[in-house]
C-alpha angles and dihedrals in degrees: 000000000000118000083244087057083049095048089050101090099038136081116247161109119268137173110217122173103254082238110050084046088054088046095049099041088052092052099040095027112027099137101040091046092054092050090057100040081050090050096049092048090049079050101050086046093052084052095048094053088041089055098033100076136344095269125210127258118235086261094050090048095050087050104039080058099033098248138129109250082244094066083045092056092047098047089046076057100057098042095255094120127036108228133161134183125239131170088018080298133105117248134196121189114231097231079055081063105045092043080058095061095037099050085042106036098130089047094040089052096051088053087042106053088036086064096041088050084047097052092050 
């Protein structure tokens, strides 16, 4: 057993070179080390939309396209529209948005018009 294995279960301060931690944690913990590396960089991504620009809720996002949150729901679900929660709420970035009625405009227009027509 390594003086780091000894020093596991006990409570206190050690000073460890930054490279033989790294290296031991990359022989003894590889797996676990990667799938935490992989969570704080979905993290830090999370922060940095978050940060990015204001996003829109689910019910922003339904009426910013003209849809009922339910279609929107059903859209996040088959992969249509990027979406991501943060906070326990659904959040959809405005440029999402925006892709969405650029990639679909005719589509989007014809809703758009019908509802309009619908409304008068």
């Amino acid at each position: 057993m390594n003086p780091l294995e000894q020093l596991a279960g006990q409570r206190a301060m050690i000073m460890v070179e930054t490279d033989t931690f790294v290296s031991w944690l990359n022989s003894h913990y590889e797996e676990a080390f990667m799938e935490g590396v992989r969570q704080g960089y979905y993290q830090a991504e999370l922060a940095a939309k978050a940060s990015a620009e204001e996003p829109y809720t689910k019910k922003e996002a339904a009426l910013a396209l003209g849809f009922s949150e339910g279609t929107i729901d059903n859209m996040r679900r088959r992969g249509e529209l990027e979406s991501y929660e943060y906070g326990g709420q659904v959040r959809i970035e405005k440029s999402e948005v925006a892709r969405w009625k650029r990639v679909h405009s005719n589509l989007y227009n014809k809703m758009y018009n019908l509802n309009k027509k619908a409304k008068q």
